[in-house]
Structures are given as structure tokens and as C-alpha cells.
C-alpha positions as CSV (number, residue, x, y, z in Angstrom):
1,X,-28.8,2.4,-53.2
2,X,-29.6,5.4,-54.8
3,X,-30.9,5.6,-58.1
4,X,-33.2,7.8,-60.9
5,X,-35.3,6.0,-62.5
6,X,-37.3,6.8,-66.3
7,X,-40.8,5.7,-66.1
8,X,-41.2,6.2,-69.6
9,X,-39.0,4.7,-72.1
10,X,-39.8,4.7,-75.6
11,X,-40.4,1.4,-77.1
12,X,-40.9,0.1,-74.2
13,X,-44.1,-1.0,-72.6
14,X,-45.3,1.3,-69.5
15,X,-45.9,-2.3,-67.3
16,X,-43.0,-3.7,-68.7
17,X,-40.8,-0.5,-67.3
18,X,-42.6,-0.7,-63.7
19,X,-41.4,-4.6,-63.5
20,X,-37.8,-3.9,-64.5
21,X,-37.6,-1.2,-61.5
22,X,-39.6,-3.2,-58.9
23,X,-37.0,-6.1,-60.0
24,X,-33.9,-3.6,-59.7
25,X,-35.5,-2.6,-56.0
26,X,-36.2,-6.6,-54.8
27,X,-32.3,-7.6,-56.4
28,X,-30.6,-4.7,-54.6
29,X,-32.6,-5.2,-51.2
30,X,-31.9,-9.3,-51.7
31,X,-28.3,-8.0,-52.0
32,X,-27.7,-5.7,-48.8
33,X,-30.0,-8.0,-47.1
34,X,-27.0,-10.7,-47.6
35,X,-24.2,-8.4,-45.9
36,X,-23.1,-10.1,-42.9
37,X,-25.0,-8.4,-39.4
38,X,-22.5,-6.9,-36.9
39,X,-23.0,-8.2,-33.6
40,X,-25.6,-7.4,-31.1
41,X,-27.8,-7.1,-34.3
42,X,-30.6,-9.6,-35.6
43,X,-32.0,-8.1,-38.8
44,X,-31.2,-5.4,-41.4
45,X,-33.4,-2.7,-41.2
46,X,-33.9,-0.2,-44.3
47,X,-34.1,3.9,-44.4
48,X,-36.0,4.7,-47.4
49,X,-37.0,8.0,-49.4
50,X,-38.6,8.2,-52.3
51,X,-39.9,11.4,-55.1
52,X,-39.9,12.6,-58.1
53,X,-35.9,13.9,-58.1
54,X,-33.1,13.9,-55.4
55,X,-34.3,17.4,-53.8
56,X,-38.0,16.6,-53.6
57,X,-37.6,13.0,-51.9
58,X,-39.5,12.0,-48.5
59,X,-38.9,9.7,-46.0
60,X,-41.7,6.6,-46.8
61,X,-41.9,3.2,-45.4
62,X,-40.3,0.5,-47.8
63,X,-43.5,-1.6,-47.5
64,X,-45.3,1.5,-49.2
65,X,-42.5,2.1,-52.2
66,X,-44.8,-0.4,-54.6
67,X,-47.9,1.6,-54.0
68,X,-46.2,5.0,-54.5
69,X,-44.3,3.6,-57.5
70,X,-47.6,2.6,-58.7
71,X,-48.9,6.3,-57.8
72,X,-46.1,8.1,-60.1
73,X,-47.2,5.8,-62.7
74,X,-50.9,6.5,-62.8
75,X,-49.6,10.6,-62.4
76,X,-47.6,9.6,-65.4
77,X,-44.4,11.2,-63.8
78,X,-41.5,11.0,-66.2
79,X,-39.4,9.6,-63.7
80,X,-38.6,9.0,-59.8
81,X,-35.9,8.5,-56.9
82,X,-35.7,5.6,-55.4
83,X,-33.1,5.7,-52.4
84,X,-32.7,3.4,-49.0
85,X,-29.7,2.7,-46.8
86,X,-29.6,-0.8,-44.9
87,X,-28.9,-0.2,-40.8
88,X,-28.6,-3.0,-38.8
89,X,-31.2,-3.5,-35.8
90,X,-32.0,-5.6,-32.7
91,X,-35.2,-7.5,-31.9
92,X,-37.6,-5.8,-30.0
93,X,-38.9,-7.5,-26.8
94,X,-42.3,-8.5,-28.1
95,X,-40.4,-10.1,-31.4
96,X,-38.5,-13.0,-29.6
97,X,-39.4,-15.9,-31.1
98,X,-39.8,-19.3,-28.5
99,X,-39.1,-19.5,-25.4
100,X,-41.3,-19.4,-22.3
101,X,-41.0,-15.5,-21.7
102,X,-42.6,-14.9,-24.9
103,X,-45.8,-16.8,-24.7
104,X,-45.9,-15.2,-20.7
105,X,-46.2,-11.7,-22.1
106,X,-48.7,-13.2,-25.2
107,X,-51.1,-14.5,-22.6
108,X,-51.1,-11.2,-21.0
109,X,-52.2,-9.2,-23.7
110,X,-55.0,-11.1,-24.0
């Protein structure tokens, strides 16, 4: 997804215009997250990147995009770019979940 969005729209009340995005963001996550996985893959993982325009947009961590959406709010930013692209990925070896292997390695750690 890749979208522009206004953070100030007239008539419109500034909170009510940072629900509507983080609402957009959480439906069109929900909605790649619901893509079937190809095989050999257990979750989908997202690229983001987020700024003020197209051109001027970083790679952040999608855990972080309410904070900075938050951030161009408070800087009263007239709008911001909002992109991420779904990617399939595999579990890691810590992440299994069960089994006798993992608990092994837990113990270990310890």
C-alpha cells in the first residue's frame, strides 16, 4: 500500500483525521495479512517507509508508524506517506513454538 495522507482537513477534527488513517493502516495490514503464505513461509512480514512526501520517505519499523504518525501531528505537518509491502518469511529458530527442542535451547539461555 502506498498512500498520501492530509493531516489537516477542514471541518474535520485533528483526532478525528489521525483515527481515520490509523484505521486505513490496521484495514489494509488486516487485508495483505489474509493473502494466502507461499510455502516454506509461516508469517507475513512488512517493509515499511514512512515521511512527509514520496521522495523524503525512510525505512521505519511498522511497530513505530503510530508514534511517528503521532510525531507529524504534533509538528503539524500538512500531510504524510505511508507505504509498506507484505513479504513472506520463515520462523526463526528461537520462534518455534512446542516441541522438546525449543524448551532445550530456553533452559540454556538461562
Amino acid at each position: 500500500m502506498r498512500k498520501t495522507y492530509p493531516l489537516q482537513i477542514e471541518g474535520r477534527h485533528p483526532d478525528r483525521v489521525l483515527d481515520a488513517i490509523r484505521h486505513d493502516i490496521r484495514k489494509a495490514l488486516k487485508r495483505d495479512r489474509r493473502h494466502p503464505l507461499p510455502e516454506g513461509a509461516h508469517h507475513w512480514e512488512f517493509d515499511c517507509r514512512f515521511g512527509p512526501s514520496a521522495e523524503e520517505a525512510q525505512a521505519v519499523n511498522l511497530a513505530s508508524l503510530n508514534a511517528l504518525i503521532d510525531e507529524a501531528a504534533r509538528t503539524q505537518q500538512a500531510q504524510i506517506y505511508v507505504e509498506f509491502t507484505a513479504r513472506p518469511a520463515a520462523r526463526h529458530a528461537g520462534e518455534a513454538p512446542g516441541g522438546d527442542d525449543a524448551g532445550a535451547e530456553a533452559d540454556d539461555e538461562i
